[in-house]
ZAMARGU-4260 file (C-alpha; in steps of 0.2 Angstrom, whole numbers, plus 5000, padded with zeros to 4 digits):
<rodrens>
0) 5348/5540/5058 | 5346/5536/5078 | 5343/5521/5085 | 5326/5527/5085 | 5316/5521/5067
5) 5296/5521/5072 | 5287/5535/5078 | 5283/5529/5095 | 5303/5530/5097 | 5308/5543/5089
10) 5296/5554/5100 | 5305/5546/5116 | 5318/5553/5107 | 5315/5571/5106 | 5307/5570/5123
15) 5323/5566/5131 | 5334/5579/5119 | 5324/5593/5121 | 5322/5588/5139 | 5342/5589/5142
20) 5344/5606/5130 | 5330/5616/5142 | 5340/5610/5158 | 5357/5611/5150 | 5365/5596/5151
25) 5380/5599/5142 | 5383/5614/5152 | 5380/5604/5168 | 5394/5592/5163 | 5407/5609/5159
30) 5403/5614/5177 | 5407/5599/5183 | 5427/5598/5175 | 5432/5611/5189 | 5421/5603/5206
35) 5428/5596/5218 | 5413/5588/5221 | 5399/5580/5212 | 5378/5580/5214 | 5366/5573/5205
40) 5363/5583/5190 | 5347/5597/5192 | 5335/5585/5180 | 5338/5570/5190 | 5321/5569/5200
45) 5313/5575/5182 | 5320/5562/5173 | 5311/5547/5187 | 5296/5556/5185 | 5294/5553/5166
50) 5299/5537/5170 | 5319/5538/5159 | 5326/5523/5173 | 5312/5511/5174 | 5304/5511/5155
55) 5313/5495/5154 | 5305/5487/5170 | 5286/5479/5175 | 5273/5490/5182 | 5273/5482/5197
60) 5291/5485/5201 | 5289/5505/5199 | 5294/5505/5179 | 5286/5509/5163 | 5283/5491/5155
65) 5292/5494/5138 | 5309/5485/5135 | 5328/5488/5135 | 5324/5496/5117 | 5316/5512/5125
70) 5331/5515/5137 | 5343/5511/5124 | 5334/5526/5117 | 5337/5538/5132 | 5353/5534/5134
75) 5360/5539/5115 | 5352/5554/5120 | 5361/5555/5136 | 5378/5553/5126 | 5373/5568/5113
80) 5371/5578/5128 | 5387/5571/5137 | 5374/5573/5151 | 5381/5571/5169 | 5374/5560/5181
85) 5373/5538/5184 | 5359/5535/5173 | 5368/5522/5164 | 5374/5516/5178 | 5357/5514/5186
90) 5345/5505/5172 | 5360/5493/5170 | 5359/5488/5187 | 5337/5488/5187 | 5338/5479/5170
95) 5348/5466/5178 | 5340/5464/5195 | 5326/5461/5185 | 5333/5447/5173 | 5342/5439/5187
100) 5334/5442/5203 | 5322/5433/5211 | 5306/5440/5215 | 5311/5446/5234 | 5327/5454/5225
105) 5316/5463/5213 | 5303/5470/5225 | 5317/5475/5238 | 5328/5485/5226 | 5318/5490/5211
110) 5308/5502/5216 | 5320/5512/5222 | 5330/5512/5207 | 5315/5517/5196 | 5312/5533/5206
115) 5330/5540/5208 | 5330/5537/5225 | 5346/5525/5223 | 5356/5528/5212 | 5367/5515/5206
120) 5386/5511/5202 | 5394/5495/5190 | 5408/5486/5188 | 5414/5474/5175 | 5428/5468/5182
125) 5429/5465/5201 | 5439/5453/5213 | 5428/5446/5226 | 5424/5435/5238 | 5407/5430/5242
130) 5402/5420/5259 | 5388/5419/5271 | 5379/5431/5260 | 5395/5446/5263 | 5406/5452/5248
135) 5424/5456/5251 | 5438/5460/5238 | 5438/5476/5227 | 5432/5482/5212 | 5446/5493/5201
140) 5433/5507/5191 | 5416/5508/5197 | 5406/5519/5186 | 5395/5530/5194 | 5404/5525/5210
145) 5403/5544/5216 | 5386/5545/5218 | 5380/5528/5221 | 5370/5520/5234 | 5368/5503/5229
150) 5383/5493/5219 | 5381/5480/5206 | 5397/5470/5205 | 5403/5454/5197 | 5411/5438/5209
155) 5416/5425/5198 | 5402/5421/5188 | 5391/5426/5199 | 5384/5446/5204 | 5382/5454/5220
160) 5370/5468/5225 | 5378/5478/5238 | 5370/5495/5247 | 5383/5507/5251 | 5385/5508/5269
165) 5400/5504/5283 | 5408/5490/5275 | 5409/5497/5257 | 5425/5512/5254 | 5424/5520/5239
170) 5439/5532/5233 | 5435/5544/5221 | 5450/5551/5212 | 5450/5563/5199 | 5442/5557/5184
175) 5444/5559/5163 | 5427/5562/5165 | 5421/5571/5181 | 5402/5572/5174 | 5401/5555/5179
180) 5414/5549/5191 | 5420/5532/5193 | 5427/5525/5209 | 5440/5514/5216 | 5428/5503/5228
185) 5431/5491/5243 | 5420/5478/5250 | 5424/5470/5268 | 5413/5459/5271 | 5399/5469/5265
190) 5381/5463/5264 | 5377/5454/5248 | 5361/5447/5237 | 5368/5436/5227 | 5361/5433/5208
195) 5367/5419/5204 | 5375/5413/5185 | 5371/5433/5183 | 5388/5439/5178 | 5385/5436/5158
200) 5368/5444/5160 | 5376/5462/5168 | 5389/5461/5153 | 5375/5459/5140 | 5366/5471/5147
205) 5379/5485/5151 | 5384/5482/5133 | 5369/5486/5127 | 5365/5502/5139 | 5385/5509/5136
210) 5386/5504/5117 | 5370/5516/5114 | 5378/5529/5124 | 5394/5528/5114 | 5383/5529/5098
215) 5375/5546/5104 | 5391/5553/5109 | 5397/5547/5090 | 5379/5554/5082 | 5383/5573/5090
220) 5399/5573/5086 | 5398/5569/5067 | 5385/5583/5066 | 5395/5594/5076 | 5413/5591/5064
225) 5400/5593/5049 | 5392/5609/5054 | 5409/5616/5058 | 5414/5612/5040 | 5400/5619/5034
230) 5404/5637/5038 | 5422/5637/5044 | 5432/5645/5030 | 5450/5644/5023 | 5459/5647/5007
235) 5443/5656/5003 | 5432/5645/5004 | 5424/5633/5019 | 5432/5619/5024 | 5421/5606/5018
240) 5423/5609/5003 | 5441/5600/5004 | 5440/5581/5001 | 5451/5578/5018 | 5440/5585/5028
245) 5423/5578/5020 | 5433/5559/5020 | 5436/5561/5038 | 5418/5567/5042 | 5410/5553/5031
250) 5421/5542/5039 | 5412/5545/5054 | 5396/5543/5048 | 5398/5529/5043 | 5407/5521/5058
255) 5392/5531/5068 | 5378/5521/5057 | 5385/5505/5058 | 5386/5506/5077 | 5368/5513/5077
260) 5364/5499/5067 | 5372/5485/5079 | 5366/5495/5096 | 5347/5494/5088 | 5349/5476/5085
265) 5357/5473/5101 | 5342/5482/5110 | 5332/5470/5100 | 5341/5454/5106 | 5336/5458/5122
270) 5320/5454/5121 | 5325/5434/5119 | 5342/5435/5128 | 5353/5419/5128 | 5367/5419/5114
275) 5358/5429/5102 | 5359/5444/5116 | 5375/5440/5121 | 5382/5441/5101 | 5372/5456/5097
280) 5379/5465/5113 | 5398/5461/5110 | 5395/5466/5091 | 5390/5483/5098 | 5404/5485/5110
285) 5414/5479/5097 | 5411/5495/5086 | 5402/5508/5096 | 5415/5513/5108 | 5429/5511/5095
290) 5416/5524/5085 | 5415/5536/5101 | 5432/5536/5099 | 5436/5539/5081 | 5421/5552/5080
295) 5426/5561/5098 | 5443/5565/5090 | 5439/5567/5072 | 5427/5580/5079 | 5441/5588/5087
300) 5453/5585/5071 | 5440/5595/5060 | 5438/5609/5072 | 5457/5612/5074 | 5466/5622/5084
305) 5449/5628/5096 | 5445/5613/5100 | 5462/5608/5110 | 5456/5625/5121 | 5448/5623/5137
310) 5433/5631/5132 | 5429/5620/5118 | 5417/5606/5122 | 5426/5596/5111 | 5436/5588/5124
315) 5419/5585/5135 | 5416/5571/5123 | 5434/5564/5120 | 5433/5562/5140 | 5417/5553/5136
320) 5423/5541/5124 | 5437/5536/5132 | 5430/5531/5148 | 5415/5522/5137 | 5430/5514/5126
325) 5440/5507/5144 | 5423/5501/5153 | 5415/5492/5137 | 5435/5483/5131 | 5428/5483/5112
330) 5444/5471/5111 | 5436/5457/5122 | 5420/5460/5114 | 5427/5454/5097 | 5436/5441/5104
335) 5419/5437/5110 | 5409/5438/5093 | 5424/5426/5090 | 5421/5414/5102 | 5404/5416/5098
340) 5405/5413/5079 | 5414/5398/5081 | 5400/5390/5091 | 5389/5394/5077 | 5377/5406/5084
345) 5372/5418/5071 | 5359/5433/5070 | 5342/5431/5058 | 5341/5445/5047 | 5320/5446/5052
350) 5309/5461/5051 | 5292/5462/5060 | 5279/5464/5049 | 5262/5472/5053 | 5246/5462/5055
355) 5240/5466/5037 | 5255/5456/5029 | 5245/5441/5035 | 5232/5446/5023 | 5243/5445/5010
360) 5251/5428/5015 | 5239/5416/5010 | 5239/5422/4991 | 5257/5422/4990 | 5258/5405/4999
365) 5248/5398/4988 | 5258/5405/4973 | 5274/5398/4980 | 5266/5382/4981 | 5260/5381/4966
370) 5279/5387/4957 | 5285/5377/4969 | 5275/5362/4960 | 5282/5368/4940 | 5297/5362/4931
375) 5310/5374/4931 | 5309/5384/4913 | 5289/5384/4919 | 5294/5392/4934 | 5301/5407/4926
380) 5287/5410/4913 | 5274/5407/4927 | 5285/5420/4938 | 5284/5434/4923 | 5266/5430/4921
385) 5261/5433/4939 | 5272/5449/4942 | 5282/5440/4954 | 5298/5437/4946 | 5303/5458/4951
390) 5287/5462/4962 | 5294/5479/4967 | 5293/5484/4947 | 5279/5493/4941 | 5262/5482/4936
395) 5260/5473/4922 | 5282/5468/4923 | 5280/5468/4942 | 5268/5469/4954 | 5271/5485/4961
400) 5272/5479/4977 | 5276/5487/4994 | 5287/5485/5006 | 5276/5473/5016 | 5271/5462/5002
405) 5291/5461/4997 | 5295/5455/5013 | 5279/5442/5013 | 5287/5437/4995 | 5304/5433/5001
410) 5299/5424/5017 | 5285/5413/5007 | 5297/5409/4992 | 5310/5405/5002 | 5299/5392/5013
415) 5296/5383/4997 | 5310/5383/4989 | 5306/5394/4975 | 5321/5405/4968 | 5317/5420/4956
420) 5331/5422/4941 | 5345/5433/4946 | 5348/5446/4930 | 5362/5455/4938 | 5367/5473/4926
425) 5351/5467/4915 | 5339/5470/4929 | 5344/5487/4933 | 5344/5494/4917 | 5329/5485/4911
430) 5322/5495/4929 | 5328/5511/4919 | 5320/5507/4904 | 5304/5503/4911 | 5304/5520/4922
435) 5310/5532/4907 | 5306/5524/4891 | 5289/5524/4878 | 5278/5511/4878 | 5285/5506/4861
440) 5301/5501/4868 | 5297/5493/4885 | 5285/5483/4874 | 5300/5477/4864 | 5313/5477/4879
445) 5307/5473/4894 | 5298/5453/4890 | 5315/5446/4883 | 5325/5453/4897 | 5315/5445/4908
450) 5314/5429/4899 | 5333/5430/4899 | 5335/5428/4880 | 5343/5445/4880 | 5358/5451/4891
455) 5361/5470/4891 | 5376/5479/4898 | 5380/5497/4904 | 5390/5506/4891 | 5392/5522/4905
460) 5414/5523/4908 | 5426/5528/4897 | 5444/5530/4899 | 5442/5549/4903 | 5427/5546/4914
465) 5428/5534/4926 | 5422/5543/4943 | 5415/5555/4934 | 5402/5549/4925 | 5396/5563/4915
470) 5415/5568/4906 | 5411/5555/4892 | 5417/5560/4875 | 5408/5547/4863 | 5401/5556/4851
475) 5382/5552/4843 | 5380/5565/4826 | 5362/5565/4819 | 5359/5556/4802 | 5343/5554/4792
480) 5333/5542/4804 | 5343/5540/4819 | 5362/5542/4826 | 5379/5538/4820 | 5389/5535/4836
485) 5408/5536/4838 | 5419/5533/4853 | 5426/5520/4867 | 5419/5513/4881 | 5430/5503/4895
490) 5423/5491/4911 | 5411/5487/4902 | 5404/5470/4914 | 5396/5458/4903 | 5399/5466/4885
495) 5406/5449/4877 | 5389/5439/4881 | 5377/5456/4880 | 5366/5458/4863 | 5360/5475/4869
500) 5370/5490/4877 | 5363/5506/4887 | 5374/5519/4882 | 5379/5539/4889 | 5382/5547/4871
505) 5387/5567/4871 | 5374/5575/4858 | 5380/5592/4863 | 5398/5598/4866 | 5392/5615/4867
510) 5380/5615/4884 | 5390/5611/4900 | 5393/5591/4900 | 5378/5586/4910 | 5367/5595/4899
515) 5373/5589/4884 | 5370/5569/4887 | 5358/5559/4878 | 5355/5540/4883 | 5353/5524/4870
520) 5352/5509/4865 | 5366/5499/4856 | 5364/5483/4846 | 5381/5475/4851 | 5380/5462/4836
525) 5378/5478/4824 | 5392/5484/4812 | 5405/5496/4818 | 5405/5488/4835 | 5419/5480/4842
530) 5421/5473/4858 | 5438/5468/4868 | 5441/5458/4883 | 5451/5466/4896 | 5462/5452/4906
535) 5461/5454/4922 | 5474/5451/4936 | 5465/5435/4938 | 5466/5428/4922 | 5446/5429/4918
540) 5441/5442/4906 | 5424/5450/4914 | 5426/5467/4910 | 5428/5473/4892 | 5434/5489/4880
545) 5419/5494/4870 | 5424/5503/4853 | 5410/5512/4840 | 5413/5518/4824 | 5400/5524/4814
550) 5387/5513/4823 | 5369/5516/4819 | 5356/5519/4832 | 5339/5522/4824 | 5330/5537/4833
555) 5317/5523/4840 | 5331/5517/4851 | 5334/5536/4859 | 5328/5533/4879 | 5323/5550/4887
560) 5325/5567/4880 | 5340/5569/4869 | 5351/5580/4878 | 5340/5576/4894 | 5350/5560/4898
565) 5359/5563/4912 | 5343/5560/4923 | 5340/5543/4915 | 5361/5539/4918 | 5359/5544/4937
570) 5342/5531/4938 | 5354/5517/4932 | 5369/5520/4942 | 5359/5524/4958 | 5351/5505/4953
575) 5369/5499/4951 | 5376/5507/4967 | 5358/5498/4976 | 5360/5482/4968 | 5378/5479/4973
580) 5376/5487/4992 | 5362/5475/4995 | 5373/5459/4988 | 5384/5457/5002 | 5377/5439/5004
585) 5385/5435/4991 | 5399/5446/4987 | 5409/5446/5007 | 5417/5431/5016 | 5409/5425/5031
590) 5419/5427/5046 | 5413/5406/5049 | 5426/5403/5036 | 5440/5412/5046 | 5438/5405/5063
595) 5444/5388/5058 | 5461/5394/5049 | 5464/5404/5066 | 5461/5389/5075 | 5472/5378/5064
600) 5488/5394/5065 | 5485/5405/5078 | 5501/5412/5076 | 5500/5416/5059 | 5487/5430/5064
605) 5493/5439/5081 | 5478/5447/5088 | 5466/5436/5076 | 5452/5433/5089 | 5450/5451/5090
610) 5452/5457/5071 | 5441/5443/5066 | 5427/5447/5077 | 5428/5465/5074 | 5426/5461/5056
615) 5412/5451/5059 | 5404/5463/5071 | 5405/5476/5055 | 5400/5462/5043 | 5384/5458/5056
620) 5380/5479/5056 | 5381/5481/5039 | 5369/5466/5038 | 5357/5476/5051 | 5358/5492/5041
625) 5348/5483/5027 | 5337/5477/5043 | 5333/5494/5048 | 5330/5500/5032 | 5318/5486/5027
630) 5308/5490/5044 | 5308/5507/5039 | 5300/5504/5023 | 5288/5493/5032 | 5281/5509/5042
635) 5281/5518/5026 | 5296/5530/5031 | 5309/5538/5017 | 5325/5527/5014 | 5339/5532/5025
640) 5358/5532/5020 | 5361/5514/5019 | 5362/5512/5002 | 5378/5523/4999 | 5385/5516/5016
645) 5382/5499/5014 | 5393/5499/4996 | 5407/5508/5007 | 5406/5494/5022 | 5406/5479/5007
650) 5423/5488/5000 | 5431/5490/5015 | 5425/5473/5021 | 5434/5463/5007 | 5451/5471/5009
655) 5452/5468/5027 | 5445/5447/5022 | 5459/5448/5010 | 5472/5454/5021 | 5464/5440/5033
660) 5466/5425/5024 | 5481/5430/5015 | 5488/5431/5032 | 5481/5414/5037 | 5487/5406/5022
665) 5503/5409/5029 | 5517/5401/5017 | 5505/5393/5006 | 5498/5410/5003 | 5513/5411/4987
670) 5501/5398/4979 | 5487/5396/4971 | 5482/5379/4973 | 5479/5370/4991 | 5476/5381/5004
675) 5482/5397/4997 | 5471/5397/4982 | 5457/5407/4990 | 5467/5418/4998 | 5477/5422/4982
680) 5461/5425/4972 | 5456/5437/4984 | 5471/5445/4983 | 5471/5447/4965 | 5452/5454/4967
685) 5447/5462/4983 | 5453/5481/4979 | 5439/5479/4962 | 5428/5481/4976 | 5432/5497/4980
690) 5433/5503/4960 | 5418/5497/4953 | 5400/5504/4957 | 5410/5520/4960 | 5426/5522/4970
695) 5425/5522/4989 | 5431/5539/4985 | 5417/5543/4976 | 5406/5536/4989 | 5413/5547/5003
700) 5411/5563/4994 | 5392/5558/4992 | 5391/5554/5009 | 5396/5568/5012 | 5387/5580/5003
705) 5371/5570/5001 | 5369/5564/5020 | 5381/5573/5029 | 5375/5591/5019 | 5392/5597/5016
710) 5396/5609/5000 | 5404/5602/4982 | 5423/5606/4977 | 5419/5623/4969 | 5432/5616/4957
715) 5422/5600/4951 | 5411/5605/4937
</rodrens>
């Protein structure tokens, strides 16, 4: 997904790529490696015209009047195109002349950086000195110093505003990336505006604008690697079909979507500024450039041999990246987030809702005040009553609500303090049931769930079919009046408490093994069950062994066709898989209960500042994903891939926590008692995370087939 989500956007969007595929940008850049010297690029003028470097700035200073969002749109595409040319360069320095300036600043050097008339260079890292409104000192990598005729560079904390003229000397050596050169630039007591206090603003800002850059350059990439695999062939069959190579291009989508996510929200952040900018930037340095990186050369990985030649355009984008990942530091930007999350500052998780959700306010207002009002047991019953206890479910169990009026629940409950039960593995099969069973059985099934007299449990995994889901071998033969069923089931969460079980039984050993499946439900307290708890590494006992002999299932507890029940087994894991990618809430540990055991040793965790915030730059974009897919459903659009990436990112999440606080823990990490205690249990727990709810393995493969369109291992059946 781009950084794009609404339609107004996602237009802006194709205007600006197919824009750069008619005037060959791409091809621009190529001509450019060999030149000794550079131009701007033929769709300069073009690009002013349609207003691309003032959409971000007032009507009255020459620009467009939308926001940093819109430019954040143009520049992604500007990185799929690795498009020559300072544009970057230039809205950074217009977006901050308009947050910092003054009014006689604005008007002087505005409207010449909308038009493309000056285009402009920045620095993040300069050494000057400012006095009697000159600049002097030097400023080591200017980007888009080749070309530029105005300069934005930081002095303390402090920026200046310099046109190019006799005091300023640039030198332009050759450059990684000569598309878009940088420059080695001296000041002798050069003419300066000052914006004061403006230097945090032009990091922010140039985060924002470089960081979505970076993610187009990820975004092409990926789908380059991926179309590559697609139809490159070897052994006699294409490439993608190998699990390395699909691991390594799911790897990149998924490091590509979570930067997508943080550079969206970043864009967003913008609009309020302050510390909510400033963290929502450096969490998109933090991961974007790194993400340019790995996808620039994973792209060139996939592609092998032709894409270390000249002729490849490969290495177009690894100069990209590179020159992204030295300007943005993602390194300092997580010691930022760092810094940042230790002075508490946080991002909401909010979603703009459209003016019809207020229509629906009031009613659910006054619902939550009156719950709110019950005791607690009348709480639930009034909950099931109203539909509001699940009110995505279907009517009467739910109250088939959209997206909009989910939202309006969640924020209203909230308010007063209302809290729906939590059912866990009983809600998602009880989902199941009520999409694919008869009324007979949703009539009997559904209310006690709900009322959380009965527990149920997922009888899918047996010891030959963990992963894959469909090799079960228990067995259901049909007797008078129902099934006697036979076999083992293991991991079963939850079967100790569970009074009912839904069950994959094979009916068919004849027809291949997902033809033959038929779905039901087990009485766990009938004869010939017999359930074992597994002890964990722990100590606890939450997943159990499951054996069946001879238990009888009457045919009124057959759910879906017999033989049909693969269908009905993919609806409850594709619940399972939603349920637990959505719970990261509660299910990851907060990078605010890291910071203070850094503090405390600092030399237990070399590097901690950075790892830390990088961690809670991916905990953060994982977090936005969810975001962007709530605002998606808001405007009524399909669900993108976050569900299947979002269970990766938690995996991945909570071996790096471990591997954390272990380290934090230092000597007491041997324990667990004191302070090692929670660093030992995760120890003992974290890799679960990556097993159950199907294997980060699993997950990479369906990322990428499903997402990523490449082909099935011929060999899995």
């Amino acid at each position: 997904m781009s950084i794009a989500i609404n339609e107004d956007h996602r237009l802006l969007a194709e205007t600006a790529s197919d824009l750069l595929a008619r005037r060959e940008a791409r091809g621009a850049s190529r001509a450019l490696l060999e030149s000794d010297s550079e131009s701007l690029p033929s769709f300069w003028q073009e690009a002013a015209d349609l207003g691309w470097l003032g959409l971000h700035l007032p009507e009255e200073h020459g620009g467009a009047g939308f926001g940093l969002a819109e430019t954040a749109i143009v520049a992604e595409q500007m990185g799929r195109a690795v498009a020559p040319g300072p544009l970057a360069p230039t809205v950074i320095a217009s977006a901050l002349i308009d947050a910092a300036g003054d009014e006689e600043t604005k008007s002087r050097f505005l409207p010449g950086l909308a038009d493309g008339s000056v285009p402009a260079g920045i620095a993040l890292d300069a050494r000057l000195e400012v006095s009697g409104g000159t600049a002097s000192g030097s400023a080591p990598a200017v980007l888009g110093g080749g070309l530029a005729r105005l300069l934005v560079l930081p002095a303390g904390d402090d920026v200046v505003v310099v046109e190019v003229g006799e005091a300023v000397s640039a030198e332009v050596p050759a450059n990684l990336d000569p598309s878009r050169r940088s420059a080695r630039v001296s000041l002798d007591g050069a003419p300066a505006a000052v914006l004061a206090g403006g230097r945090r603003a032009l990091v922010d800002l140039a985060r924002v604008i470089l960081s979505a850059e970076a993610v187009g350059v990820a975004r092409e990439c990926t789908e380059l690697a991926a179309a590559y695999a697609r139809e490159r062939e070897q052994f006699g069959r294409v490439i993608g079909t190998f699990q390395a190579v699909k691991h390594h291009c799911a790897n990149m989508a998924v490091a590509t979507e979570l930067a997508t996510s943080a550079v969206w929200d970043a864009a967003r952040a913008a609009e309020t500024g302050g510390d909510q900018l400033t963290f929502a930037a450096a969490a998109a340095a933090a991961l974007a450039a790194p993400a340019a990186d790995l996808c620039a050369n994973l792209n060139t990985q996939v592609h092998g041999g032709i894409a270390i030649t000249w002729e490849h355009d490969a290495h177009l984008y690894v100069r990209r990246a590179t020159t992204l990942r030295a300007t943005l530091s993602a390194d300092e930007a997580a010691g930022e987030v760092t810094a940042l999350t230790r002075q508490g500052v946080t991002r909401a998780r909010t979603v703009e809702l459209p003016p019809e959700a207020e229509d629906l306010r009031a009613e659910v207002r006054a619902v939550a005040r009156e719950l709110a009002a019950l005791p607690e047991d009348r709480q639930k019953e009034r909950l099931i009553e109203t539909g509001y206890v699940m009110p995505h479910w279907p009517e009467p169990h739910g109250r088939a609500a959209g997206a909009v009026e989910q939202l309006v629940v969640e924020q209203e409950f909230a308010s007063a303090g209302v809290k729906r039960p939590q059912y866990g593995i009983t809600g998602w099969v009880v989902l199941t049931l009520i999409q694919h069973g008869t009324e007979q059985q949703v009539s009997r099934w559904v209310g006690p769930a709900l009322r959380q007299d009965v527990i149920w449990c997922q009888l899918f995994s047996e010891p030959a079919a963990g992963s894959d889901a469909a090799g079960i071998k228990t067995r259901a033969t049909r007797v008078d009046g129902g099934w006697l069923v036979n076999g083992q089931k293991v991991w079963t969460s939850g079967a100790h408490k569970a009074s009912k079980g839904f069950a994959t039984v094979r009916t068919d050993p004849e027809v291949p093994k997902h033809q033959g499946i038929t779905m039901m439900v087990i009485d766990m307290r009938a004869e010939g069950v017999d359930v074992r708890p597994i002890k964990m590494p722990s100590g606890a006992s939450e997943f159990n062994e499951v054996f069946f002999q001879d238990v009888f299932v009457p045919d009124e507890d057959v759910v879906g066709p017999i033989n049909g029940g693969w269908t009905v087994a993919r609806a409850t894991l594709g619940n399972e898989s939603v349920s637990i990618g959505g719970g990261q809430g509660t299910m990851s540990t907060p990078a605010s209960a890291m910071v203070p055991h850094l503090d405390a040793h600092p030399d237990r965790l070399p590097g901690g500042a950075v790892r830390i915030g990088r961690y809670a730059a991916e905990h953060h974009a994982m977090e936005m994903l969810n975001v962007r897919s709530a605002h998606r459903a808001v405007a009524g659009d399909e669900p993108g891939p976050e569900g299947a990436i979002t269970k990766l990112v938690l995996s991945e999440l909570g071996h790096e926590a471990a591997a954390i606080m272990n380290a934090l823990s230092g000597p007491d990490a041997v324990y667990l008692d004191g302070p090692g205690a929670f660093s030992g249990a995760l120890a003992l727990l974290h890799r679960g995370l990556s097993i159950a709810g199907g294997t980060s393995e699993i997950k990479r493969n369906q990322i990428g087939e499903r997402i990523l369109g490449l082909p099935r291992d011929p060999l899995i059946k």
